[in-house]
N, CA, C and O atoms as a DFTB+ gen file, in Angstrom:
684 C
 N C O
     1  1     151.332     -67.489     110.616
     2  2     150.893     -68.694     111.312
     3  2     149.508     -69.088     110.798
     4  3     148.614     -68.242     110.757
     5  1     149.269     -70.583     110.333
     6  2     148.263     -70.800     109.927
     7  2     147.866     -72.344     110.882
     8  3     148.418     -73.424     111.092
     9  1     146.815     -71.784     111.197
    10  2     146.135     -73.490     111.315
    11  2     145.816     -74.556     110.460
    12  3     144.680     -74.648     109.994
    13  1     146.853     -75.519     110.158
    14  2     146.381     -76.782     109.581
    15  2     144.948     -77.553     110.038
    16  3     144.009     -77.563     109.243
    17  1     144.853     -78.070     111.096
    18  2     144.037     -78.693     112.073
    19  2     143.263     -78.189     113.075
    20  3     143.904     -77.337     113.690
    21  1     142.286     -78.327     113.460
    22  2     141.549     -77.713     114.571
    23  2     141.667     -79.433     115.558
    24  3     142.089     -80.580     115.411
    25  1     141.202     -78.854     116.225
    26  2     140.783     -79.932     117.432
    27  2     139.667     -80.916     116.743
    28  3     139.941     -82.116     116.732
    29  1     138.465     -80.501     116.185
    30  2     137.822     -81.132     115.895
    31  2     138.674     -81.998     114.647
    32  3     138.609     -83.226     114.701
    33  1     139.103     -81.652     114.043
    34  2     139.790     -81.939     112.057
    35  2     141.088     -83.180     112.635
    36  3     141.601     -84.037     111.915
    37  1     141.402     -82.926     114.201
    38  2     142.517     -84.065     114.586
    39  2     141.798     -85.159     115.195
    40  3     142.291     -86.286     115.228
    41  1     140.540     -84.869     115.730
    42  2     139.810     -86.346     116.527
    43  2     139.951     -87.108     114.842
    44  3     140.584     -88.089     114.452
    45  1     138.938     -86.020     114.050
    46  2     138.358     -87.006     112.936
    47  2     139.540     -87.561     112.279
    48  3     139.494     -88.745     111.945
    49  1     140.734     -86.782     112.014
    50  2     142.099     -87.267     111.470
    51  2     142.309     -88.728     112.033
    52  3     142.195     -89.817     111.471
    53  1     142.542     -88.503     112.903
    54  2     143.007     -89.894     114.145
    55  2     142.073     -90.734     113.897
    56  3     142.501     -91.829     113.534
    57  1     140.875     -90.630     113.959
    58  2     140.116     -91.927     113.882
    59  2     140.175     -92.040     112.455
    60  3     139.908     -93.236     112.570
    61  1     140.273     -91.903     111.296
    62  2     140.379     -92.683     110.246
    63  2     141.404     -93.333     109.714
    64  3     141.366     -94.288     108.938
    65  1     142.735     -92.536     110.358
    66  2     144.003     -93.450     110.479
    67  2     143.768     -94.595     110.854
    68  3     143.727     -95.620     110.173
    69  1     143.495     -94.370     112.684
    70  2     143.426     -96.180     113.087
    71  2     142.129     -96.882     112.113
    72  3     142.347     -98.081     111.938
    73  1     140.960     -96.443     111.510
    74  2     140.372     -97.484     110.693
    75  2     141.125     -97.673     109.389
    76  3     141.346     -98.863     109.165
    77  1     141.503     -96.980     108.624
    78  2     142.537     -97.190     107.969
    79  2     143.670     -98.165     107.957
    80  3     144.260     -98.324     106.888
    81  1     144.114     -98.955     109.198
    82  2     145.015     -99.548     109.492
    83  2     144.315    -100.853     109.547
    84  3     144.768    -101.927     109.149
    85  1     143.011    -100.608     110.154
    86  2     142.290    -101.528     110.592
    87  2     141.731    -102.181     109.120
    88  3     141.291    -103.323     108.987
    89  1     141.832    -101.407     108.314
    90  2     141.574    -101.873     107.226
    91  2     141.790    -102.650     106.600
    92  3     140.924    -103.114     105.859
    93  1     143.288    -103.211     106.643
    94  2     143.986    -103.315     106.018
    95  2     144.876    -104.552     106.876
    96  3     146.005    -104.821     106.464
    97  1     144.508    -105.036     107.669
    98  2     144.943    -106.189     108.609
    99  2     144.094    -107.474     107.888
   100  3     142.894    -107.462     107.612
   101  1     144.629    -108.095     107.760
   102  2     143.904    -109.481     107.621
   103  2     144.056    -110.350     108.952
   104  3     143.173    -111.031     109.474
   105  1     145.539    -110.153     109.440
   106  2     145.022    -111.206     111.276
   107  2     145.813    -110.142     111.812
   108  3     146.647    -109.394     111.302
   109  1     145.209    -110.293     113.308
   110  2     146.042    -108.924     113.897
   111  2     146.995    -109.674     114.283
   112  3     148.022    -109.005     114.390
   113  1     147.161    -110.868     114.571
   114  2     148.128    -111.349     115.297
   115  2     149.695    -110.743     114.732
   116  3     150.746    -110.362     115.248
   117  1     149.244    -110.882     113.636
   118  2     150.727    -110.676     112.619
   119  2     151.213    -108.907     112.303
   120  3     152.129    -108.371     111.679
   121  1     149.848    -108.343     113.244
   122  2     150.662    -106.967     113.273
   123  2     151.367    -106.063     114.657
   124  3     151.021    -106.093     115.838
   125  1     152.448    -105.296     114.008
   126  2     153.099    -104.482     115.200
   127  2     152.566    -103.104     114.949
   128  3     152.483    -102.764     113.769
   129  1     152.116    -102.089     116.063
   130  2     152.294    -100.975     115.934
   131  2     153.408    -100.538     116.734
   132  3     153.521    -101.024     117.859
   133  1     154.317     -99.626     116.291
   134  2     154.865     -98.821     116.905
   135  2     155.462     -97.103     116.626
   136  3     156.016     -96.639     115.629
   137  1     155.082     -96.423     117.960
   138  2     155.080     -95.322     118.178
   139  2     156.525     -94.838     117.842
   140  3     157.365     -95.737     117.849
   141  1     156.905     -93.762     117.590
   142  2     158.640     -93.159     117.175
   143  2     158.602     -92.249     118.259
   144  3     157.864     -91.285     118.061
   145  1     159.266     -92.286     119.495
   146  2     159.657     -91.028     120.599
   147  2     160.520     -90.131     119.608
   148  3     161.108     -90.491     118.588
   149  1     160.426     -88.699     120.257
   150  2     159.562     -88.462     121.377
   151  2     157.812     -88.020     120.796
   152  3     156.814     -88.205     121.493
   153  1     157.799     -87.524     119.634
   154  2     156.386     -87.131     119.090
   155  2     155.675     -88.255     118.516
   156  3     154.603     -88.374     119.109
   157  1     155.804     -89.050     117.695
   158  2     155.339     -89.915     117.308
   159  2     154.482     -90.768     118.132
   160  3     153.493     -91.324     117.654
   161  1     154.838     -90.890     119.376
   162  2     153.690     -91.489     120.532
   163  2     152.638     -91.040     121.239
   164  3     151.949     -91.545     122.125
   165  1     152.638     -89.670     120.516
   166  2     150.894     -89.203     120.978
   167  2     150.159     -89.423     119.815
   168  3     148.938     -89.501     119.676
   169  1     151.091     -89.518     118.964
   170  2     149.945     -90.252     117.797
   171  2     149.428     -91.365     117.795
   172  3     148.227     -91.433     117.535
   173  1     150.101     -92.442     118.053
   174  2     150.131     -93.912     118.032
   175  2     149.420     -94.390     119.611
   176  3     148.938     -95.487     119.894
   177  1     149.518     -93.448     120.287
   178  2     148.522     -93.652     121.691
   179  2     147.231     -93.709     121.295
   180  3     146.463     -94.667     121.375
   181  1     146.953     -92.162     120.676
   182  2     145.960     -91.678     120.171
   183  2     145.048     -93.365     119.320
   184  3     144.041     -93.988     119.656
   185  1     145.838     -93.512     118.401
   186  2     145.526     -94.377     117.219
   187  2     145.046     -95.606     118.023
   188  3     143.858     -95.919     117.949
   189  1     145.911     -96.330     118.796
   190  2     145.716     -97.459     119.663
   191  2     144.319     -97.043     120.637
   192  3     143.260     -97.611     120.368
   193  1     144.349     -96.392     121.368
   194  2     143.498     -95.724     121.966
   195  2     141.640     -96.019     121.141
   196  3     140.700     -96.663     121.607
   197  1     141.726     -95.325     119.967
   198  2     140.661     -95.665     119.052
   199  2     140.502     -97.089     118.694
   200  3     139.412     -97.625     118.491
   201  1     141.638     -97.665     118.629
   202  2     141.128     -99.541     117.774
   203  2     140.253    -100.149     119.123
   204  3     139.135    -100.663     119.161
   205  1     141.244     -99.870     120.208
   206  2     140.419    -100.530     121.465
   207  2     139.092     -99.675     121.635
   208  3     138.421    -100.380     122.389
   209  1     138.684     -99.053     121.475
   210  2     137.620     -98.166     121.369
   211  2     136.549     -99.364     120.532
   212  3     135.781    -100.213     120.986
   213  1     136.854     -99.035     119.349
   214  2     135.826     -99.348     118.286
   215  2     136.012    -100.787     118.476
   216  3     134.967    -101.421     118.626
   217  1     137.225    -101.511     118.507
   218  2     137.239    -102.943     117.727
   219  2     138.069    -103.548     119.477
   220  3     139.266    -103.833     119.489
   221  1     137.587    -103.604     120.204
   222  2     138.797    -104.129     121.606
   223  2     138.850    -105.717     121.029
   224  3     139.951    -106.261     121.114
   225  1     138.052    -106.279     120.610
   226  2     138.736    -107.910     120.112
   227  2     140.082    -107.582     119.394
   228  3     141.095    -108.097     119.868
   229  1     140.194    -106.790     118.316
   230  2     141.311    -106.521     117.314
   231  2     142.451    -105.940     117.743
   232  3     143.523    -105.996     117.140
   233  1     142.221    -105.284     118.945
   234  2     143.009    -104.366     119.840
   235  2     143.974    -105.637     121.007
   236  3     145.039    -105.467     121.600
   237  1     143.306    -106.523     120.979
   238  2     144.366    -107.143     121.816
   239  2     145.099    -107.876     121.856
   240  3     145.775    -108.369     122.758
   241  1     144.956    -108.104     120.091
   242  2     145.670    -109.268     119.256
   243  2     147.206    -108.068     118.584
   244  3     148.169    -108.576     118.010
   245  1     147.115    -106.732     118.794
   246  2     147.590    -106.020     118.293
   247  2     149.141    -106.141     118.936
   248  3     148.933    -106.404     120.120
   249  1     150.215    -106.092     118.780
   250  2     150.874    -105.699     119.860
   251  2     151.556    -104.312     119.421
   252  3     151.592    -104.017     118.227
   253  1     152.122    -103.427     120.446
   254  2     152.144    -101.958     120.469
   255  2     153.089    -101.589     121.174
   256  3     152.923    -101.596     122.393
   257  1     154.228    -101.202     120.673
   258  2     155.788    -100.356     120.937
   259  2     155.550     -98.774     120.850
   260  3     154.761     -98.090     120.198
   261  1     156.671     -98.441     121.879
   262  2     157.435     -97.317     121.596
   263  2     158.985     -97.265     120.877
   264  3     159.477     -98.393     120.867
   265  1     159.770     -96.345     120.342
   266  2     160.722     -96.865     119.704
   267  2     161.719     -95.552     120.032
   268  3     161.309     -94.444     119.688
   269  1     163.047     -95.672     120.706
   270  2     163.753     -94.497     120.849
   271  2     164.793     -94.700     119.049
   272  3     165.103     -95.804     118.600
   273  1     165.107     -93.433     118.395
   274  2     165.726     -93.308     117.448
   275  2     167.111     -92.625     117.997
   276  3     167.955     -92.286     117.167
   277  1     167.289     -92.472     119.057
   278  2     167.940     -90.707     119.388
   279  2     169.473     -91.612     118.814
   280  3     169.937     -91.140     117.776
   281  1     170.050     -92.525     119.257
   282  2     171.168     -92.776     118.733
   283  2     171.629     -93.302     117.069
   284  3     172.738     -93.420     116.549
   285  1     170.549     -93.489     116.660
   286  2     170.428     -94.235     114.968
   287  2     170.226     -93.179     114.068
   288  3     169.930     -93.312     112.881
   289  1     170.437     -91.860     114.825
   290  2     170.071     -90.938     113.733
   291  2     171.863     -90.100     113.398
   292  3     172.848     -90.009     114.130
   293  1     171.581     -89.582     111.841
   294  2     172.655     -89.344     111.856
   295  2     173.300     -87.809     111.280
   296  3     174.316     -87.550     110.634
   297  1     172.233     -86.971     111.827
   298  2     171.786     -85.165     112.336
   299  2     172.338     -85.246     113.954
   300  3     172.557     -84.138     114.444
   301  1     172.508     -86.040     114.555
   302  2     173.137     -85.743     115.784
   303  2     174.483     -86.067     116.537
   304  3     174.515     -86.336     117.738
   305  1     175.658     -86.014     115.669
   306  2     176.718     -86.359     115.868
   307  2     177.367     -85.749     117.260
   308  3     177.848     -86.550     118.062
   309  1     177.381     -84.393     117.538
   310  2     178.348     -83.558     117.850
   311  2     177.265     -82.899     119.413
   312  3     177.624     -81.917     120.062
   313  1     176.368     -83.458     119.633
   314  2     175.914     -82.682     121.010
   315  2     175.993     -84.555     121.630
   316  3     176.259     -85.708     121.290
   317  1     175.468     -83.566     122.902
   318  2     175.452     -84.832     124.055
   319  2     173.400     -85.029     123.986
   320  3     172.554     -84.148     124.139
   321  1     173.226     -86.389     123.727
   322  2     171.346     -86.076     123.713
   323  2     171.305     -86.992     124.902
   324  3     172.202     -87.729     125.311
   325  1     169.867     -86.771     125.472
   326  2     169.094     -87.805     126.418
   327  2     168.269     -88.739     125.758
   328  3     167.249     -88.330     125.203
   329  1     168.530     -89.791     125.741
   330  2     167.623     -90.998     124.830
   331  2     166.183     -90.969     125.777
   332  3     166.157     -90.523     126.924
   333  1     165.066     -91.501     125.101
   334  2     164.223     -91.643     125.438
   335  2     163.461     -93.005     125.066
   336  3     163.507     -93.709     124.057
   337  1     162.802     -93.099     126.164
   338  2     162.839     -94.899     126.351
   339  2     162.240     -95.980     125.345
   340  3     161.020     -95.852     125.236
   341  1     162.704     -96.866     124.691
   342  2     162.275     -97.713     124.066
   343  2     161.290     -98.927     124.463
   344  3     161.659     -99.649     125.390
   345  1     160.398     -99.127     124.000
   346  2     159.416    -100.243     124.948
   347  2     158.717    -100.833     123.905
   348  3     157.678    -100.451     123.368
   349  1     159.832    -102.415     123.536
   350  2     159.511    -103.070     122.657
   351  2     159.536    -104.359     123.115
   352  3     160.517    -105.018     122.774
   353  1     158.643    -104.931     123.856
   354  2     158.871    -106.576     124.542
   355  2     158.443    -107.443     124.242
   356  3     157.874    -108.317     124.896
   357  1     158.795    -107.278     122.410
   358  2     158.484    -109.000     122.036
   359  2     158.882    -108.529     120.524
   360  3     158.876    -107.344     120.193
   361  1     159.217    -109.567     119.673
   362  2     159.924    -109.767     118.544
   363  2     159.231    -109.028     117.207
   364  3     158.002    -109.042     117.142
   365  1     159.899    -108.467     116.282
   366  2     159.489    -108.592     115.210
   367  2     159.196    -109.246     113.998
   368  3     158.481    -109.024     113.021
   369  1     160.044    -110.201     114.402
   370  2     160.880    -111.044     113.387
   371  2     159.288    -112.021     112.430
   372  3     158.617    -112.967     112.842
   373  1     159.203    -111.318     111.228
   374  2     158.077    -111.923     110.221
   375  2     156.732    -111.309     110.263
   376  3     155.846    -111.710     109.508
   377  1     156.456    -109.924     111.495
   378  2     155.378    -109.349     111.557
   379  2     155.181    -108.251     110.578
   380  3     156.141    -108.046     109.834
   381  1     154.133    -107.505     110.426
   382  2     154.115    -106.011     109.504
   383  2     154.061    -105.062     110.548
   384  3     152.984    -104.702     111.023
   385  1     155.108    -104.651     110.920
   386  2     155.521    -103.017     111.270
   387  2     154.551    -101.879     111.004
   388  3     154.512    -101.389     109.875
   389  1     153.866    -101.486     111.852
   390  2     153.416    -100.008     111.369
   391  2     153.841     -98.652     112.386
   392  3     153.380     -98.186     113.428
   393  1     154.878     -98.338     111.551
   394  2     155.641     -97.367     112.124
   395  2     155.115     -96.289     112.101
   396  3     154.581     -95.989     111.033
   397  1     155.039     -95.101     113.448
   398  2     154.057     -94.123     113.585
   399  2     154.795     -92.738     113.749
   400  3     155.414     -92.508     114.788
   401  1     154.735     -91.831     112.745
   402  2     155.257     -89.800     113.651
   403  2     154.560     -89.510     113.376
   404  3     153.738     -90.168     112.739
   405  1     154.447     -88.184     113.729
   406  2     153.280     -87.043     113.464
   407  2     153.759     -86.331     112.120
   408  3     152.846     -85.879     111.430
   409  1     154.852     -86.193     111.726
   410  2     155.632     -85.280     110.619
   411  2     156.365     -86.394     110.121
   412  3     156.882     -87.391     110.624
   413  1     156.230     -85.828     108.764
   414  2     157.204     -86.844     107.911
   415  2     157.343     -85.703     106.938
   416  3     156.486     -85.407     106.105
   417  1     159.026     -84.804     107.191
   418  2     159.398     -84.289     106.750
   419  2     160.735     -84.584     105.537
   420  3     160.486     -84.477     104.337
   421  1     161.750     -84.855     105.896
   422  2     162.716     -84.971     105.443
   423  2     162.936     -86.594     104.958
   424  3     163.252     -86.930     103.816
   425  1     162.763     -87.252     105.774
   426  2     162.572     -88.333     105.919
   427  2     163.903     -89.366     106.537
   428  3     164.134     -90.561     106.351
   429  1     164.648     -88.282     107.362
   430  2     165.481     -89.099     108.249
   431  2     165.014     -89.402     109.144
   432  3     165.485     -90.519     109.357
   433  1     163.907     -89.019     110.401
   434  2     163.226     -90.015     111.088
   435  2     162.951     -91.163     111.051
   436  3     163.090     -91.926     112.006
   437  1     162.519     -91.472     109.952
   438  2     162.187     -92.730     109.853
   439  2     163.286     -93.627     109.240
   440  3     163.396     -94.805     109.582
   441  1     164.049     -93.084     108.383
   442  2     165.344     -94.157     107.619
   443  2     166.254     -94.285     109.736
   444  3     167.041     -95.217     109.902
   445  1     166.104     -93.765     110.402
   446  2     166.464     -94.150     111.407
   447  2     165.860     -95.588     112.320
   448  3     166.263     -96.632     112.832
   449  1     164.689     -94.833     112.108
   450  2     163.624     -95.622     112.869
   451  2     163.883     -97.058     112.188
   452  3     164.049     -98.084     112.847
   453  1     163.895     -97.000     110.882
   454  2     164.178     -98.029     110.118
   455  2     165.611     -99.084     110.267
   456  3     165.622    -100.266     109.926
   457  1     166.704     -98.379     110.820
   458  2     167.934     -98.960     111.167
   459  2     167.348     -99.719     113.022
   460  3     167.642    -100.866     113.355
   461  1     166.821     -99.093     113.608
   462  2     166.795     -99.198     114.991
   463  2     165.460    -100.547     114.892
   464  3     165.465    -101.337     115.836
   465  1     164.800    -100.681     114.210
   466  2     163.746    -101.336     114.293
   467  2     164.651    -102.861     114.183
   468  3     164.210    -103.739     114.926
   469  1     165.819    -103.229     113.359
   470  2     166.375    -104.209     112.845
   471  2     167.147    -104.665     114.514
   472  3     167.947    -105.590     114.377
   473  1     167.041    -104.260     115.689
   474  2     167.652    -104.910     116.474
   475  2     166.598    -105.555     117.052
   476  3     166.893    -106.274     118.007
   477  1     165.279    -105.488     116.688
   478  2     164.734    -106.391     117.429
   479  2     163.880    -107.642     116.172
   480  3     162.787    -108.193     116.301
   481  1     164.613    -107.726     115.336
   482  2     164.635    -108.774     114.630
   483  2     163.843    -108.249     112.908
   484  3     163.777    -107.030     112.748
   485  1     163.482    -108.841     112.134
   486  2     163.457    -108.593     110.750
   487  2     161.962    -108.484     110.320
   488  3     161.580    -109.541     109.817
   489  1     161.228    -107.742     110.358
   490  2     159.913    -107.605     109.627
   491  2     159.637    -108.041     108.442
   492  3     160.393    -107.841     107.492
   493  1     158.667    -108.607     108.361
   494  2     157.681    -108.886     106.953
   495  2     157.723    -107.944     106.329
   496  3     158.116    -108.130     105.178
   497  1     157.404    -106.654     106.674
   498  2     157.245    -105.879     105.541
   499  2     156.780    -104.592     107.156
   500  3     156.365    -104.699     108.310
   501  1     157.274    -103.327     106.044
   502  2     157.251    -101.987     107.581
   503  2     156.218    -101.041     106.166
   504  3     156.260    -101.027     104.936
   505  1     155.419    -100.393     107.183
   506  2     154.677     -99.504     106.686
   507  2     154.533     -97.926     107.300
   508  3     154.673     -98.049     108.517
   509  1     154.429     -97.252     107.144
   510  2     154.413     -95.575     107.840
   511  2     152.922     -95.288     107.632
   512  3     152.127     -95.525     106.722
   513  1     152.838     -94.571     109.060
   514  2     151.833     -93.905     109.408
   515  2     152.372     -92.472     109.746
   516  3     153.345     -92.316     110.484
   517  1     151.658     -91.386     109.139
   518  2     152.430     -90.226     109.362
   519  2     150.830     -89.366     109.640
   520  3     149.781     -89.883     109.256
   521  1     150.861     -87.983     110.367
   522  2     149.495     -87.791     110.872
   523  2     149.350     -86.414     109.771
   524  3     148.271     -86.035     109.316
   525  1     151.216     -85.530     109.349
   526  2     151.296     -84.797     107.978
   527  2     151.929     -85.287     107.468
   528  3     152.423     -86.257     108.043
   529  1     152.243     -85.086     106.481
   530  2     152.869     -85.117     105.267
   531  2     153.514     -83.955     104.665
   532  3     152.788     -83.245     103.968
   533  1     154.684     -83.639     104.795
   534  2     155.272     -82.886     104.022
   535  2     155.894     -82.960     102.723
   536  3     157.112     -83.035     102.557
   537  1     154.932     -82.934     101.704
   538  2     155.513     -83.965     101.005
   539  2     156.482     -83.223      99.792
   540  3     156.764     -83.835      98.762
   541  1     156.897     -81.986     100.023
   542  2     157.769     -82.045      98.456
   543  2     159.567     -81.874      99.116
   544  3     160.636     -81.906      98.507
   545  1     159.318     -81.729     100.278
   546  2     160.865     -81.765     101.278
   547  2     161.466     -82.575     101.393
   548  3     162.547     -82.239     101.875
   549  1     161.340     -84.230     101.089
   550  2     162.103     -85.063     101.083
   551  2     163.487     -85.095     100.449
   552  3     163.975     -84.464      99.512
   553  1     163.916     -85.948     101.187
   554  2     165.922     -85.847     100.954
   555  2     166.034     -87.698     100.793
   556  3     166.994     -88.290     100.301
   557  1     164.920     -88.267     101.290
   558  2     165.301     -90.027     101.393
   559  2     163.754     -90.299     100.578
   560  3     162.865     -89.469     100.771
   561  1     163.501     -91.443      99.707
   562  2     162.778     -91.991      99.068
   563  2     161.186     -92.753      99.912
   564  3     160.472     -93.656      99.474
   565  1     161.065     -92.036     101.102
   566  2     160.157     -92.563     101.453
   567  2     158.736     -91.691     101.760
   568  3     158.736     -90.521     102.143
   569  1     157.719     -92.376     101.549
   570  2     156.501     -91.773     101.679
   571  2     155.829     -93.114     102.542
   572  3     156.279     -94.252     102.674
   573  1     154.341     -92.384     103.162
   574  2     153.567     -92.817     104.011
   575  2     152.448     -93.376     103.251
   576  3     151.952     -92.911     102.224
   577  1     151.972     -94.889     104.164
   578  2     151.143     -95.659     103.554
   579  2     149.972     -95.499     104.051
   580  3     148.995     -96.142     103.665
   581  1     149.940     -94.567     105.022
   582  2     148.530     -94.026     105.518
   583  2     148.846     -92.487     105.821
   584  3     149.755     -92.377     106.644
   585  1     148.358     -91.348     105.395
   586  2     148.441     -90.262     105.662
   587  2     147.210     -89.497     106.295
   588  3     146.077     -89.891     106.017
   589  1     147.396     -88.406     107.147
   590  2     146.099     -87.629     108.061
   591  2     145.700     -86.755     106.836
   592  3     144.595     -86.708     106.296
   593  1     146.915     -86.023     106.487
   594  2     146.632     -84.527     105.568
   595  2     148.309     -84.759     105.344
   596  3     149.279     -85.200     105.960
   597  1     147.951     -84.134     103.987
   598  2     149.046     -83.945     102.881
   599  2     149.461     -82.326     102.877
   600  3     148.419     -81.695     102.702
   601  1     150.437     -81.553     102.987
   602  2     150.618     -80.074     102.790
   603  2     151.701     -79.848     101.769
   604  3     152.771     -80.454     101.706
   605  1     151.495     -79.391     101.391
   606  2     152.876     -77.736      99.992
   607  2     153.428     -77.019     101.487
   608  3     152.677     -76.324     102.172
   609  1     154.462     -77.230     101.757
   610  2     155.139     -75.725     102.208
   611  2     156.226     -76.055     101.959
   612  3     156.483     -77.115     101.388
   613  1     157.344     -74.963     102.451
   614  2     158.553     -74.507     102.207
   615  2     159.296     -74.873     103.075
   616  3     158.797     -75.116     104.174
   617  1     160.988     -75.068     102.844
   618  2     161.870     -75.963     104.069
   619  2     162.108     -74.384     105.165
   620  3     162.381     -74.470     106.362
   621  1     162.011     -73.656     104.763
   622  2     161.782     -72.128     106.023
   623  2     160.482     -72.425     106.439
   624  3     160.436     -71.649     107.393
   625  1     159.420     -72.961     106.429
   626  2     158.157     -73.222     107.251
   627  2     158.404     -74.343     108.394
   628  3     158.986     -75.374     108.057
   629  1     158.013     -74.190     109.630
   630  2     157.889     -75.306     110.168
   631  2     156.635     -75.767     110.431
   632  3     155.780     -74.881     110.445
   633  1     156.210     -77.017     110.672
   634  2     154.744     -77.909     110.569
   635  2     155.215     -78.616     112.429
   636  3     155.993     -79.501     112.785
   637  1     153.933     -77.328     113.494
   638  2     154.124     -78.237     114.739
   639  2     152.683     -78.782     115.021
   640  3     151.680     -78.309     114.484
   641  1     152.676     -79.509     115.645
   642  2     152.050     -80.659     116.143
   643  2     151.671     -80.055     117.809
   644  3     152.489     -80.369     118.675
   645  1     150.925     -79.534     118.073
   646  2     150.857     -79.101     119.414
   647  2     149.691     -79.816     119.758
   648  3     148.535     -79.520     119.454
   649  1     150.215     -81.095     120.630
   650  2     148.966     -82.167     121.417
   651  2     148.392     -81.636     122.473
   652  3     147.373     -82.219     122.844
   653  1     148.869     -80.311     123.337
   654  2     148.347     -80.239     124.585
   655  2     147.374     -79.515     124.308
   656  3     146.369     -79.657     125.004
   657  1     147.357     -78.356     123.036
   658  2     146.218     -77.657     122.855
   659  2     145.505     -78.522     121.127
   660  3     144.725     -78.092     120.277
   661  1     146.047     -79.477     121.222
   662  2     144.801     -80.681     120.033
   663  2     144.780     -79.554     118.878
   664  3     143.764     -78.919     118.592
   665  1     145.777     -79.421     118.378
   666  2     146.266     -78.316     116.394
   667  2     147.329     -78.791     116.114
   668  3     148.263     -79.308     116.727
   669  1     146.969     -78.450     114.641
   670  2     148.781     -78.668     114.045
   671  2     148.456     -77.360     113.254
   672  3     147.350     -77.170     112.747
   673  1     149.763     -76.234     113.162
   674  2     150.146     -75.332     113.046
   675  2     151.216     -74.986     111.646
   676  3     152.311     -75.545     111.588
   677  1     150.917     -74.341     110.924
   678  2     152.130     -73.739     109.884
   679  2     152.606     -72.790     110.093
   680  3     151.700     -71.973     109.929
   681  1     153.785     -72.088     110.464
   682  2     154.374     -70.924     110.378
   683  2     155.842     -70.807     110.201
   684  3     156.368     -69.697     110.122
C-alpha cells in the first residue's frame, strides 16, 4: 500500500484543476460541469466548490450536473444494480461538457458517461477531468484534458480515492 496523495497534495490537486478549467473558458455561459456518480461527485463538488470560492461571478454563469451511468454501462449486464440519481436540469445541446471522475482507468466510465450524456441533447465539444490517471490500462481511446496526477501501475493494482479520510491510495 502506497500513498499517492496526502490531504495536503489533494486540496492543492483540486484547486488547480478547477483553475485549470477556469482557464480555459472564454464565457462561462457556454460551459457545463458535470459530476459522474457515484465517485466522480466528490470531485466535481470539490472543483465547483473552489470556482465559487475564488471566482463566484464565474461560478454562477457555470451550470453544474450530476450524471447516473449505472444503466449505459456495459460491465453490468447480469446483476440487479441501484441507479443513482441523475441531476441534470437544463440542456446541453451546443455547450462544452466537462465531464468529471476521480479514476480514469479503463476507460469505460466515461465511453458510458459519454452515451448517457446524449439524452440530454448534443454538446459542442465534451472534455474529461480526471483527479488520476491511469494511464497505460486503457482498453477505449480516451485520455483526460485536465489531469491531478498521472501514475504507472499494474491492472492487479487498485488506485482508491478515499474522500472521507482526504488520500488516494495504491495497493
Amino acid at each position: 500500500m502506497r500513498t499517492i496523495l496526502t490531504k495536503e497534495q489533494l486540496d492543492i490537486t483540486i484547486k488547480r484543476l478547477a483553475n485549470q478549467v477556469l482557464e480555459n473558458i472564454v464565457n462561462a455561459e457556454d460551459i457545463v460541469l458535470i459530476g459522474i456518480q457515484p465517485r466522480g461527485i466528490f470531485l466535481s463538488d470539490r472543483i465547483m466548490d473552489d470556482i465559487k470560492k475564488e471566482f463566484p461571478a464565474e461560478a454562477e454563469k457555470i451550470k453544474y450536473g450530476k450524471l447516473d451511468i449505472t444503466f449505459y454501462r456495459d460491465d453490468v449486464r447480469d446483476e440487479l444494480h441501484t441507479a443513482n440519481q441523475t441531476d441534470i436540469a437544463f440542456s446541453i445541446e451546443n455547450k462544452t461538457v466537462i465531464l468529471v471522475d476521480d479514476v480514469l482507468y479503463k476507460g469505460r466510465t466515461v465511453r458510458a458517461a459519454l452515451d448517457a450524456l446524449l439524452t440530454f441533447g448534443r454538446p459542442d465539444k465534451v472534455e474529461l477531468c480526471v483527479l488520476i490517471d491511469r494511464r497505460f490500462s486503457r482498453e477505449l481511446p480516451i485520455q483526460p484534458d485536465y489531469c491531478g496526477k498521472a501514475i504507472d501501475s499494474i491492472n492487479s493494482q487498485k488506485v482508491k480515492v478515499e474522500w472521507d479520510k482526504e488520500e488516494v491510495i495504491l495497493y
